[in-house]
Chimera marker file (.cmm) of the C-alpha trace (Angstrom):
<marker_set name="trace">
<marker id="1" x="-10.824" y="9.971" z="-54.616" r="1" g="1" b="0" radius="0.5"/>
<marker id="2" x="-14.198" y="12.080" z="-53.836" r="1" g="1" b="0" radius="0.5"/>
<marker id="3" x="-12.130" y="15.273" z="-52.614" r="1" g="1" b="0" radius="0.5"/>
<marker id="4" x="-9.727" y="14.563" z="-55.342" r="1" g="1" b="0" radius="0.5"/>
<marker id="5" x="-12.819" y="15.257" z="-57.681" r="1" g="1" b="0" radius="0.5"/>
<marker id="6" x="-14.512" y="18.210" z="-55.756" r="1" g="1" b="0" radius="0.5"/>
<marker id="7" x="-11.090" y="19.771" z="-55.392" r="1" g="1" b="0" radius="0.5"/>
<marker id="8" x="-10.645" y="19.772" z="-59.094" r="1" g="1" b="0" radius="0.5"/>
<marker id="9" x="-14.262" y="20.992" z="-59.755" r="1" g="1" b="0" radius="0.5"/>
<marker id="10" x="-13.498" y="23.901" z="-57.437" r="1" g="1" b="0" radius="0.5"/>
<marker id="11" x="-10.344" y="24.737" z="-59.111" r="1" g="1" b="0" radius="0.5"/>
<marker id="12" x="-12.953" y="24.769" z="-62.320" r="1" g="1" b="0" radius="0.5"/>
<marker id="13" x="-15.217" y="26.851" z="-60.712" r="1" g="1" b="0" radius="0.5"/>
<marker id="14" x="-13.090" y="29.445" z="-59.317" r="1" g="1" b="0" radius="0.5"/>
<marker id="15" x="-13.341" y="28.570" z="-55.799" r="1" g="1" b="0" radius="0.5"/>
<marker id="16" x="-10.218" y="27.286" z="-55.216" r="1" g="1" b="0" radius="0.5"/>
<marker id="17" x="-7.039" y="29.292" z="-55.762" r="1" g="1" b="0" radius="0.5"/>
<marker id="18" x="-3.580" y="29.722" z="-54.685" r="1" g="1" b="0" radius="0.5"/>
<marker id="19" x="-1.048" y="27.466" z="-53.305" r="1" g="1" b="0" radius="0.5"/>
<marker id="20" x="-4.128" y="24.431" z="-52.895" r="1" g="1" b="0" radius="0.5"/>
<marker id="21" x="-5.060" y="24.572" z="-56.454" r="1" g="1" b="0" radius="0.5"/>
<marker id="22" x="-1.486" y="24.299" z="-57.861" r="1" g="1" b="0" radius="0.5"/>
<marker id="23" x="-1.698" y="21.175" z="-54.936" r="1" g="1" b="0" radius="0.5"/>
<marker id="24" x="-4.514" y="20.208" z="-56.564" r="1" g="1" b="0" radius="0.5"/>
<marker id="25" x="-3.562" y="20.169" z="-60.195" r="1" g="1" b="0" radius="0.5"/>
<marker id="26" x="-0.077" y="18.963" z="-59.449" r="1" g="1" b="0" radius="0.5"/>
<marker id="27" x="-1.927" y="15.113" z="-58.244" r="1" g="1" b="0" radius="0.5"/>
<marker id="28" x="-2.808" y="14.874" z="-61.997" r="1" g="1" b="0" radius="0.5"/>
<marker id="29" x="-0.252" y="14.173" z="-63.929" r="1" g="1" b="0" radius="0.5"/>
<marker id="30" x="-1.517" y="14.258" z="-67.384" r="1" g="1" b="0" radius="0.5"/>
<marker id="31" x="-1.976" y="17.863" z="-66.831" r="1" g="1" b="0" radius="0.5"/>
<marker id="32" x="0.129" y="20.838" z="-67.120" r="1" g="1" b="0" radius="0.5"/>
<marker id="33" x="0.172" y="23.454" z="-64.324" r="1" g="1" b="0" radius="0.5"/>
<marker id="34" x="2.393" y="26.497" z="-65.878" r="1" g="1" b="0" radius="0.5"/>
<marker id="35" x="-0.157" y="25.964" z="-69.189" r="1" g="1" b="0" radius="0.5"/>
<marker id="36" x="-3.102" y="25.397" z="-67.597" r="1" g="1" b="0" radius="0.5"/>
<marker id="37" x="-2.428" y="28.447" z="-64.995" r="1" g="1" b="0" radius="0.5"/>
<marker id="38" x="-2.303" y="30.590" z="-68.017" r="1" g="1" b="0" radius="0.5"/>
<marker id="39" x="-5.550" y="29.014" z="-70.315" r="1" g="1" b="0" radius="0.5"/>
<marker id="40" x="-7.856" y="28.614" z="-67.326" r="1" g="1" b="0" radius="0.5"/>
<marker id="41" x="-7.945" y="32.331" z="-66.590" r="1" g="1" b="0" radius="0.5"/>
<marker id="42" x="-8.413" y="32.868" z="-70.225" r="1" g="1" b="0" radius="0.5"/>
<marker id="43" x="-11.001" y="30.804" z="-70.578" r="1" g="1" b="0" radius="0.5"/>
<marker id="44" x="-13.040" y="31.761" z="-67.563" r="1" g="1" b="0" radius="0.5"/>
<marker id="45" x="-12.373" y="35.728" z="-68.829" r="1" g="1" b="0" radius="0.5"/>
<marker id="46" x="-13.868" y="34.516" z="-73.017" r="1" g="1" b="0" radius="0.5"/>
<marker id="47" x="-16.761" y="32.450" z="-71.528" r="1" g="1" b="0" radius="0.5"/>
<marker id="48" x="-19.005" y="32.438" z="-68.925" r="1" g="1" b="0" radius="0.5"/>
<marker id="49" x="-20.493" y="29.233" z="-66.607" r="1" g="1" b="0" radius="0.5"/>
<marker id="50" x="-21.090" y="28.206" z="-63.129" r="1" g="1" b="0" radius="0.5"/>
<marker id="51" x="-21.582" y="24.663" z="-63.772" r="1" g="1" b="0" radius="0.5"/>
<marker id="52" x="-19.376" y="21.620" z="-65.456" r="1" g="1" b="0" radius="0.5"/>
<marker id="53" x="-22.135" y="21.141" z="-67.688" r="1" g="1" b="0" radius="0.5"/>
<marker id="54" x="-22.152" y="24.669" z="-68.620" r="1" g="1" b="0" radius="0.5"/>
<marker id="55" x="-18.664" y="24.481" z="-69.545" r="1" g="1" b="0" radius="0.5"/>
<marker id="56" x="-18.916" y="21.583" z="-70.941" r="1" g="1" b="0" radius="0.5"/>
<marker id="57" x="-21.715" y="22.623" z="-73.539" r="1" g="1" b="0" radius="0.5"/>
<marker id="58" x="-19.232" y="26.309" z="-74.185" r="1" g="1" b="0" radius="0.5"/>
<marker id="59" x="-16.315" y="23.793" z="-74.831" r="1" g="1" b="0" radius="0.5"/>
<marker id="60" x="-18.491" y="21.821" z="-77.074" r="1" g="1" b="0" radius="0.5"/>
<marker id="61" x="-19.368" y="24.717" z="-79.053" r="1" g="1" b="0" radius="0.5"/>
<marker id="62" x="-16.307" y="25.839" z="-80.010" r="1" g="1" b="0" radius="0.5"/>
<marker id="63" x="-14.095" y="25.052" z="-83.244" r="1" g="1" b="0" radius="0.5"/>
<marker id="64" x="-11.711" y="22.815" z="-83.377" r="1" g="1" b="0" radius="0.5"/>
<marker id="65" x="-9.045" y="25.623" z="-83.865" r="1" g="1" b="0" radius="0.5"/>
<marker id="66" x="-10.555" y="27.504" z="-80.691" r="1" g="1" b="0" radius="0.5"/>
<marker id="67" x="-10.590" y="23.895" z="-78.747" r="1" g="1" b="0" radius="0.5"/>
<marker id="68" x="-6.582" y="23.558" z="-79.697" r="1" g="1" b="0" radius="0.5"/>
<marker id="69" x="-5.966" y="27.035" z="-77.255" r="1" g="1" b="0" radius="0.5"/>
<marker id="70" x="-7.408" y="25.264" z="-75.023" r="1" g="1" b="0" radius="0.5"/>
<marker id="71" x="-6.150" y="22.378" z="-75.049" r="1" g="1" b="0" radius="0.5"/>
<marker id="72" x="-5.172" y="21.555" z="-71.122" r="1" g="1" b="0" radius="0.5"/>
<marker id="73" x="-8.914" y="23.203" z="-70.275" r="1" g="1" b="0" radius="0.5"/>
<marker id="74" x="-10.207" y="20.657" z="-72.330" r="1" g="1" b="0" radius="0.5"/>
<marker id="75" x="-7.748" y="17.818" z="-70.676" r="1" g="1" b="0" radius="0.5"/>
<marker id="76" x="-9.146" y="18.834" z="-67.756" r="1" g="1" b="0" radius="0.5"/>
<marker id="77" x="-12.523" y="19.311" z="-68.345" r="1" g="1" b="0" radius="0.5"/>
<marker id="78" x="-12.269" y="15.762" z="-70.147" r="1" g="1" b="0" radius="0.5"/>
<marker id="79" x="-10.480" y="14.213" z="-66.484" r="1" g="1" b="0" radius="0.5"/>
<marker id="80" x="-13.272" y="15.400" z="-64.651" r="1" g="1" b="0" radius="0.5"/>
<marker id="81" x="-16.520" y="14.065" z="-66.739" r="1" g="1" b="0" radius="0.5"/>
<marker id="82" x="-14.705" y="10.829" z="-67.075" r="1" g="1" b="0" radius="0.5"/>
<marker id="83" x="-13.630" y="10.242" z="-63.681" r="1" g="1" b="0" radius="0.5"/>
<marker id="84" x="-16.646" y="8.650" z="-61.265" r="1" g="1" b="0" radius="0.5"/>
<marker id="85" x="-17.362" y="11.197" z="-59.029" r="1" g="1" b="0" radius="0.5"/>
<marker id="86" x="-18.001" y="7.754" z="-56.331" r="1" g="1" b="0" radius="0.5"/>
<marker id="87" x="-17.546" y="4.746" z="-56.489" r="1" g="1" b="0" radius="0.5"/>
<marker id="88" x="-20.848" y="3.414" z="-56.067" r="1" g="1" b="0" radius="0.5"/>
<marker id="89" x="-21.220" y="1.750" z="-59.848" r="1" g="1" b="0" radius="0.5"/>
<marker id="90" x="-18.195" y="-0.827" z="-58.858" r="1" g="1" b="0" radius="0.5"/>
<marker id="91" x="-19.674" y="-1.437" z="-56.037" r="1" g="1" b="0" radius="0.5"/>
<marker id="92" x="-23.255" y="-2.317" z="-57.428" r="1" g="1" b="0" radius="0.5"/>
<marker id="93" x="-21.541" y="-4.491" z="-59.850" r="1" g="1" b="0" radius="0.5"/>
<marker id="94" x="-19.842" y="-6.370" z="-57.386" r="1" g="1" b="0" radius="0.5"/>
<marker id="95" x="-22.777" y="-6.767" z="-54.799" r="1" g="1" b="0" radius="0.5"/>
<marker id="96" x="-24.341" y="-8.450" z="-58.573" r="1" g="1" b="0" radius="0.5"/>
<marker id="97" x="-22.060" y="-10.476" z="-59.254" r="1" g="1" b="0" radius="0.5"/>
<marker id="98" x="-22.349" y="-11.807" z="-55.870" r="1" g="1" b="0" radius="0.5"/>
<marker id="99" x="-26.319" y="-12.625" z="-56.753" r="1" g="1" b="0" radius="0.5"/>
<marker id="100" x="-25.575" y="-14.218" z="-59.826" r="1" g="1" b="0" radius="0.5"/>
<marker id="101" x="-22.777" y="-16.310" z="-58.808" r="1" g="1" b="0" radius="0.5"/>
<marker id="102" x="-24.172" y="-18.808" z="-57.063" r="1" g="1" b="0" radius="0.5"/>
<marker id="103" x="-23.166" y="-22.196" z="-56.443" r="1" g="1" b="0" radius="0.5"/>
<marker id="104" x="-25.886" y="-23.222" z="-59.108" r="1" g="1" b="0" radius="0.5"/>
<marker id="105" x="-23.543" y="-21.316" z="-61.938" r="1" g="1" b="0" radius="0.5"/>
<marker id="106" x="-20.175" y="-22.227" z="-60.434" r="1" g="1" b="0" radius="0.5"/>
<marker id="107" x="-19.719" y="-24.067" z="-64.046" r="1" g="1" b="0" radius="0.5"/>
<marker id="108" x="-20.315" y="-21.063" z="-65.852" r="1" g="1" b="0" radius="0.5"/>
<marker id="109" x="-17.575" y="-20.100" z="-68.477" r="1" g="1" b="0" radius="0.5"/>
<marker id="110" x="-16.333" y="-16.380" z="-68.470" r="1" g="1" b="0" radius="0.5"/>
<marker id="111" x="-18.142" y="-15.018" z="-71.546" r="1" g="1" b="0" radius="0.5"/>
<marker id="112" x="-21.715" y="-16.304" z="-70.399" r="1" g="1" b="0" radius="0.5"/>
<marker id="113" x="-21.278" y="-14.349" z="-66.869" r="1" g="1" b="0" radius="0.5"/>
<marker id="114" x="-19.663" y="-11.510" z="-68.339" r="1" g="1" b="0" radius="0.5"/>
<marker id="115" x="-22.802" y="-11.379" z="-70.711" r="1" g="1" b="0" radius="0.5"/>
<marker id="116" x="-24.920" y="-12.252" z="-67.720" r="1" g="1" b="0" radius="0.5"/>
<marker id="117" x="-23.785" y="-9.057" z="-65.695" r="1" g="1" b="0" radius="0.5"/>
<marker id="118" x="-24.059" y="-7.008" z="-68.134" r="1" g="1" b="0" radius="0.5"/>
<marker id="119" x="-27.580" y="-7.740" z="-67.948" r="1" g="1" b="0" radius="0.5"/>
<marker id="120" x="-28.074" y="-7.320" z="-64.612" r="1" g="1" b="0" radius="0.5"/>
<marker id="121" x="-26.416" y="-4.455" z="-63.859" r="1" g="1" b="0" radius="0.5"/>
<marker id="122" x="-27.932" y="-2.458" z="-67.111" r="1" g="1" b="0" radius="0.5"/>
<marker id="123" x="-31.320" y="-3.950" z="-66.982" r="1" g="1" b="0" radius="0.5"/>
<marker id="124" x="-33.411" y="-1.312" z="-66.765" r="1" g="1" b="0" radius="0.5"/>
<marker id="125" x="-31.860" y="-0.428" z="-70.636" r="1" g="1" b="0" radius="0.5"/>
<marker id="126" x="-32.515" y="-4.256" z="-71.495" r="1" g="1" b="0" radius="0.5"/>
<marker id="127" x="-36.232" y="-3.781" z="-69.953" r="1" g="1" b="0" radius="0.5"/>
<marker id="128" x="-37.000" y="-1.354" z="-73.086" r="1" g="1" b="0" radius="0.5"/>
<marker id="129" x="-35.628" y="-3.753" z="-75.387" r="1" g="1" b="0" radius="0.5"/>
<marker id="130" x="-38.430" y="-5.839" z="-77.261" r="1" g="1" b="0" radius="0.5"/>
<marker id="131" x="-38.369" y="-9.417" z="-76.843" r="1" g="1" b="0" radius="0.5"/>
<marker id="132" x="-39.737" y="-10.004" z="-80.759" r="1" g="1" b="0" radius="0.5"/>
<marker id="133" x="-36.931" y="-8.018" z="-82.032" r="1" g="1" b="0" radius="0.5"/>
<marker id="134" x="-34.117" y="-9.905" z="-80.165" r="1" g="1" b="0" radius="0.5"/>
<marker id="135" x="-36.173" y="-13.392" z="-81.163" r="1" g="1" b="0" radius="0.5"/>
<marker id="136" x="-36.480" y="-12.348" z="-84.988" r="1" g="1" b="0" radius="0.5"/>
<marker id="137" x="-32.392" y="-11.340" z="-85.070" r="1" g="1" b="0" radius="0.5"/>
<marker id="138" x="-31.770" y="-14.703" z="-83.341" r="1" g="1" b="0" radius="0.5"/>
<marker id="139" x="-33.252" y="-16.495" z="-86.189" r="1" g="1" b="0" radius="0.5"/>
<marker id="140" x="-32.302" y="-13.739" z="-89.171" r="1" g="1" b="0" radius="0.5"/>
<marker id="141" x="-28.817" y="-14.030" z="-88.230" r="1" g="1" b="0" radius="0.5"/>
<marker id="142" x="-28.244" y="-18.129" z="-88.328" r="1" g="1" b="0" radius="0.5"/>
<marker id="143" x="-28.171" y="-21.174" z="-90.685" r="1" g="1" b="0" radius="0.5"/>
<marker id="144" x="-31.437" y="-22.192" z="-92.207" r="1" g="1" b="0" radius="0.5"/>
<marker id="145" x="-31.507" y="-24.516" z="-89.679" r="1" g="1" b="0" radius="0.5"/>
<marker id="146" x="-33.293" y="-22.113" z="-87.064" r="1" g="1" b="0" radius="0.5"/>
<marker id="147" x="-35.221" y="-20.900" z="-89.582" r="1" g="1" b="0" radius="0.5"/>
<marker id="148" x="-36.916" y="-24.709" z="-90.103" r="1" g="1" b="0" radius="0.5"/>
<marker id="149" x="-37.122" y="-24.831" z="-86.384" r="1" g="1" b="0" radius="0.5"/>
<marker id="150" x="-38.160" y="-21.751" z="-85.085" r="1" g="1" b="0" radius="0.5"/>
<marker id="151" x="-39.921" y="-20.336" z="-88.370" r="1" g="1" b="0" radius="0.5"/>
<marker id="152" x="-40.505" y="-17.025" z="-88.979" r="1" g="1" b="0" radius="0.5"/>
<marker id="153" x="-40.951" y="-14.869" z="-85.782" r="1" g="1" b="0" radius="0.5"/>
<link id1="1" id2="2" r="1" g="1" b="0" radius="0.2"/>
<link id1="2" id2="3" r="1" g="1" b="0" radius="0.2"/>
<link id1="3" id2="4" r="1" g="1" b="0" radius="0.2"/>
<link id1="4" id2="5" r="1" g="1" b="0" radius="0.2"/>
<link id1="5" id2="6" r="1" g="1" b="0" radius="0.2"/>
<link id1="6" id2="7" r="1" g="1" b="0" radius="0.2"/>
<link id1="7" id2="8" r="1" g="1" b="0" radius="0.2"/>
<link id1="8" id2="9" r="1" g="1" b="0" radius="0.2"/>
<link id1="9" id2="10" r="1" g="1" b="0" radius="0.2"/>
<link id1="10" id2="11" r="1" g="1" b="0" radius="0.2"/>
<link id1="11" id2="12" r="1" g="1" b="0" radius="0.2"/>
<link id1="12" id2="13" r="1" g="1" b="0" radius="0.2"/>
<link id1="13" id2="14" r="1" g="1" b="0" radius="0.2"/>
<link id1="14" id2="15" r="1" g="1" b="0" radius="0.2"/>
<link id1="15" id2="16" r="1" g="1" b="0" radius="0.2"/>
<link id1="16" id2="17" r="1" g="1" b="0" radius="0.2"/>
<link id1="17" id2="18" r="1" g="1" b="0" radius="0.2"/>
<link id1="18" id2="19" r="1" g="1" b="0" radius="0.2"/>
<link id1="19" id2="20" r="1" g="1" b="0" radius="0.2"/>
<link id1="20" id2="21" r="1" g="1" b="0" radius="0.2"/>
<link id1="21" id2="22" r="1" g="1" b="0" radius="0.2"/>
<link id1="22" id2="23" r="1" g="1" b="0" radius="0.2"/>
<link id1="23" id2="24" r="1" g="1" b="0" radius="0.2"/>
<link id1="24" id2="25" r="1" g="1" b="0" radius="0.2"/>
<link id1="25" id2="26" r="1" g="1" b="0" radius="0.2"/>
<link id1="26" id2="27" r="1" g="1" b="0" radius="0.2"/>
<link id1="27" id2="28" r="1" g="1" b="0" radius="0.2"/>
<link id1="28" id2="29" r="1" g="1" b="0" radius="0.2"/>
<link id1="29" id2="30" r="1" g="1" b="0" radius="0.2"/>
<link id1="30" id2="31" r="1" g="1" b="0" radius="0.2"/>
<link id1="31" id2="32" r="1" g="1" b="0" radius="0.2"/>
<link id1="32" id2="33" r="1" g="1" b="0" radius="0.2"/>
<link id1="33" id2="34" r="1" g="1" b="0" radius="0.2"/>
<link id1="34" id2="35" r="1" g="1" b="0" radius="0.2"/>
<link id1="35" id2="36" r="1" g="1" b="0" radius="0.2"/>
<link id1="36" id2="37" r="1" g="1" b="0" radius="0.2"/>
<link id1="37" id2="38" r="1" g="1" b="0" radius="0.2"/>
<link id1="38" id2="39" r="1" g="1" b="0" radius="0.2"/>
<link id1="39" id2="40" r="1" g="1" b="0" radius="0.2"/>
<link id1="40" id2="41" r="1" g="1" b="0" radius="0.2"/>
<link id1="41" id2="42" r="1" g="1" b="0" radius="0.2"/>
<link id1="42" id2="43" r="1" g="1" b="0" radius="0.2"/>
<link id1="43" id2="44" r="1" g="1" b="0" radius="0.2"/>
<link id1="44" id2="45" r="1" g="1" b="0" radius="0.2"/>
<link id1="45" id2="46" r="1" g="1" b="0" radius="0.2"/>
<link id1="46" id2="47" r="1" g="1" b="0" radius="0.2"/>
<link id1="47" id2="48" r="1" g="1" b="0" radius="0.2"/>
<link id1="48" id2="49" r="1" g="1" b="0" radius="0.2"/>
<link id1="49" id2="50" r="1" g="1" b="0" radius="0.2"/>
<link id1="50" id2="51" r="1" g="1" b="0" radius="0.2"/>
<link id1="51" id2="52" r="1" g="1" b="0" radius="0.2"/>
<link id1="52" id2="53" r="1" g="1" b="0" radius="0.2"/>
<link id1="53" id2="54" r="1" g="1" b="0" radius="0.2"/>
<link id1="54" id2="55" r="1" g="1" b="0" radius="0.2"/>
<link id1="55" id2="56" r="1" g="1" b="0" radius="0.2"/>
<link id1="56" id2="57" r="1" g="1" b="0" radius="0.2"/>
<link id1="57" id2="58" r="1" g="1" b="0" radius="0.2"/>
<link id1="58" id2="59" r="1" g="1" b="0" radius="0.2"/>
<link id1="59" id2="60" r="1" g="1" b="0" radius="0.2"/>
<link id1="60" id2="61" r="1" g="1" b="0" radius="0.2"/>
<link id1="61" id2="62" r="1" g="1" b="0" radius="0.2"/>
<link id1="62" id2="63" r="1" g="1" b="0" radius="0.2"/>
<link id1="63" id2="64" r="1" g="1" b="0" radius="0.2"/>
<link id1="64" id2="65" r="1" g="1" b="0" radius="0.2"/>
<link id1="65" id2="66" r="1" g="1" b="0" radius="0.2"/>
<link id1="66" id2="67" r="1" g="1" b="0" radius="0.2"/>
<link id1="67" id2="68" r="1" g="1" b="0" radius="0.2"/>
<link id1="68" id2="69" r="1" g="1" b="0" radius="0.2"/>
<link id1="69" id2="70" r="1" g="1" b="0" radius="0.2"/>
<link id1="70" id2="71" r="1" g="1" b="0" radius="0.2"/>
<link id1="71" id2="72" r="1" g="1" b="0" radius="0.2"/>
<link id1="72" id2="73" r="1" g="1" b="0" radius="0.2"/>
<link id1="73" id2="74" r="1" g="1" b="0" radius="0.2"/>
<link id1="74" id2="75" r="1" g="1" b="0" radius="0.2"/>
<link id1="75" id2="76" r="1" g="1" b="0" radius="0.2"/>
<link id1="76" id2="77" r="1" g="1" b="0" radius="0.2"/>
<link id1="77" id2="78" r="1" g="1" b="0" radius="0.2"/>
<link id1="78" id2="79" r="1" g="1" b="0" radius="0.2"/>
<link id1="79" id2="80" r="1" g="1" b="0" radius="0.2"/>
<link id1="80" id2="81" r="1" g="1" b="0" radius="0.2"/>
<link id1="81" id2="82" r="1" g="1" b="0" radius="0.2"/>
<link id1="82" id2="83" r="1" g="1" b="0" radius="0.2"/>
<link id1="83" id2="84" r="1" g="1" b="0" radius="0.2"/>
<link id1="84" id2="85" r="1" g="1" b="0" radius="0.2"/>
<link id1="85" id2="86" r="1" g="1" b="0" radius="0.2"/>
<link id1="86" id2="87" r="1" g="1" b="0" radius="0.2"/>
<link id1="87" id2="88" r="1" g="1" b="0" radius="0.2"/>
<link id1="88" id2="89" r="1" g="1" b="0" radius="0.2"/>
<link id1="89" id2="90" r="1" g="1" b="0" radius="0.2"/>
<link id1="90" id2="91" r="1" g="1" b="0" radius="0.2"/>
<link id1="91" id2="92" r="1" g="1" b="0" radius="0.2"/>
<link id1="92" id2="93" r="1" g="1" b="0" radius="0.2"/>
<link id1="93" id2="94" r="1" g="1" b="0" radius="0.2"/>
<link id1="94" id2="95" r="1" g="1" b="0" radius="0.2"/>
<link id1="95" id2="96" r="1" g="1" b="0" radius="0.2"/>
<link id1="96" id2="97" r="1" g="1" b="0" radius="0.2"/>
<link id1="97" id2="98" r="1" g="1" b="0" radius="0.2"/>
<link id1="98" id2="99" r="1" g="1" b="0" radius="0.2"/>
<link id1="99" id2="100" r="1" g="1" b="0" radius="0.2"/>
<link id1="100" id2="101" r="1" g="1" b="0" radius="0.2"/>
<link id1="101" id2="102" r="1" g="1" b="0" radius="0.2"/>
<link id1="102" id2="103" r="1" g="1" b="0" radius="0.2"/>
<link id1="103" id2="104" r="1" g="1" b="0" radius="0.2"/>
<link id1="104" id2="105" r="1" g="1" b="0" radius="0.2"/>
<link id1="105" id2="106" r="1" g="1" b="0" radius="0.2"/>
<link id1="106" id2="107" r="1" g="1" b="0" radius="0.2"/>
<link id1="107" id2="108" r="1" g="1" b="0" radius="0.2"/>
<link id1="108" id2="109" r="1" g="1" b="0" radius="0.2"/>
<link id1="109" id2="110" r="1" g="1" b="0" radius="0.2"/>
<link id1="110" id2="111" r="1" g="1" b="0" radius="0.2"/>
<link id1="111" id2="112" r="1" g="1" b="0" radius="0.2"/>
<link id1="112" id2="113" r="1" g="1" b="0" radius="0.2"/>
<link id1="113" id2="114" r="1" g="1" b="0" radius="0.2"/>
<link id1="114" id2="115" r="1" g="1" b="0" radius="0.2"/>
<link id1="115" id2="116" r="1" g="1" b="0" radius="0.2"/>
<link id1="116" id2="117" r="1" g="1" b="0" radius="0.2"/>
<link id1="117" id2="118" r="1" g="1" b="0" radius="0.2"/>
<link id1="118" id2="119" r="1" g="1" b="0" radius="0.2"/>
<link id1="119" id2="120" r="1" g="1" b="0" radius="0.2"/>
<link id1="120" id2="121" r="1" g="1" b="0" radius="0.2"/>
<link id1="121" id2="122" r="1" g="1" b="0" radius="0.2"/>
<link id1="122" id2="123" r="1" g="1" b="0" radius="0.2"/>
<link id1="123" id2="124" r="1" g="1" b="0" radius="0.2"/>
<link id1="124" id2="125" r="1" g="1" b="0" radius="0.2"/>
<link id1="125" id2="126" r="1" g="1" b="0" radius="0.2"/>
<link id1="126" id2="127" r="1" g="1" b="0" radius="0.2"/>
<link id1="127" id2="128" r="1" g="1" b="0" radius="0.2"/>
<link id1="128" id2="129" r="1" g="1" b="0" radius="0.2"/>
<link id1="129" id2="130" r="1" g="1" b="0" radius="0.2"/>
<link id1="130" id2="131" r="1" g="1" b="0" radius="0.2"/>
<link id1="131" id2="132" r="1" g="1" b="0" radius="0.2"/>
<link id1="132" id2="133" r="1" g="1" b="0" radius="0.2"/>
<link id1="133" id2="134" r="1" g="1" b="0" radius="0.2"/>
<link id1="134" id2="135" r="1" g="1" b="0" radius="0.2"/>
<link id1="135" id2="136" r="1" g="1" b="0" radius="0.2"/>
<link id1="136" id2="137" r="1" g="1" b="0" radius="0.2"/>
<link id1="137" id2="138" r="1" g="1" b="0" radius="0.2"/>
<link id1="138" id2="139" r="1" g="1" b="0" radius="0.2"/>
<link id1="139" id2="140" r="1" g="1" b="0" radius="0.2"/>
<link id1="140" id2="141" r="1" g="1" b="0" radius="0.2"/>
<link id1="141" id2="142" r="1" g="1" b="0" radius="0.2"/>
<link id1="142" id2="143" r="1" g="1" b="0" radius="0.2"/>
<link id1="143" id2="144" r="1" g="1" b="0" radius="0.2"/>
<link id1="144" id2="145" r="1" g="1" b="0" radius="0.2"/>
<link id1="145" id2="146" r="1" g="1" b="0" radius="0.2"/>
<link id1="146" id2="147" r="1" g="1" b="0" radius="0.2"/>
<link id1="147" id2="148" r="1" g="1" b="0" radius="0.2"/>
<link id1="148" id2="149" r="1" g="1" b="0" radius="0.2"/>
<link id1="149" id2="150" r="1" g="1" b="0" radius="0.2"/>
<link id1="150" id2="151" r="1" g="1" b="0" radius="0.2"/>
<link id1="151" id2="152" r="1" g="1" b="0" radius="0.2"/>
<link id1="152" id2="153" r="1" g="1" b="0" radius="0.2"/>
</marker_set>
């Protein structure tokens, strides 16, 4: 999977040409080699980058009636800021869920540990979160009930 990406990125970048890129290009096959053999060259000739992010931010730019001429640029510019460029994200996950499942939470229905994960893997986003404003929503958005037994926050 990690050449597959840098592969693709050199084909992007003009690194990569001839018979390897058409290899290349060919292993997708949501893309479209005779149109894309055509656009790409186009493209690289109207705008100028030597980064994804720079082509990215030209492709951005653009109108949407430009953005439809390039349509299998943009496919493949899409492919290649979507796709993980490694997998180490699943594998963090999975070393988590290893943590949190313990014997202790063997009883735990699906929704809770999915919830739970989340959590742990993105906690340095729930870290900036304020505990007050999670607290006050808990009670704003119930019966009266928690409002009598929690009172106002």
């Amino acid at each position: 999977m990690l050449n597959r990406f840098g592969d693709i990125q050199k084909v992007v970048l003009r690194l990569m040409q001839g018979s390897v890129e058409k290899d290349v290009i060919c292993a997708y096959p949501e893309l479209k080699y005779e149109a894309l053999t055509l656009e790409l060259p186009f493209f690289r000739r109207q705008y100028r980058f030597s980064s994804l992010d720079e082509m990215r931010l030209i492709m951005k730019g653009l109108s949407k009636e430009v953005r439809v001429m390039f349509s299998e640029v943009e496919k493949l510019l899409r492919l290649l800021l979507i796709s993980p460029s490694s997998s180490c994200t699943a594998e963090r996950s999975f070393s988590s869920l290893r943590r949190l499942k313990s014997w202790l939470r063997n009883s735990m229905k699906q929704e809770r540990l999915n919830s739970l994960m989340v959590c742990h893997t993105h906690k340095d986003i729930l870290e900036s979160v304020s505990i007050e404003s999670i607290a006050q929503e808990f009670i704003d958005c119930s019966p009266d009930r928690r409002r009598d037994v929690f009172g106002k926050y």
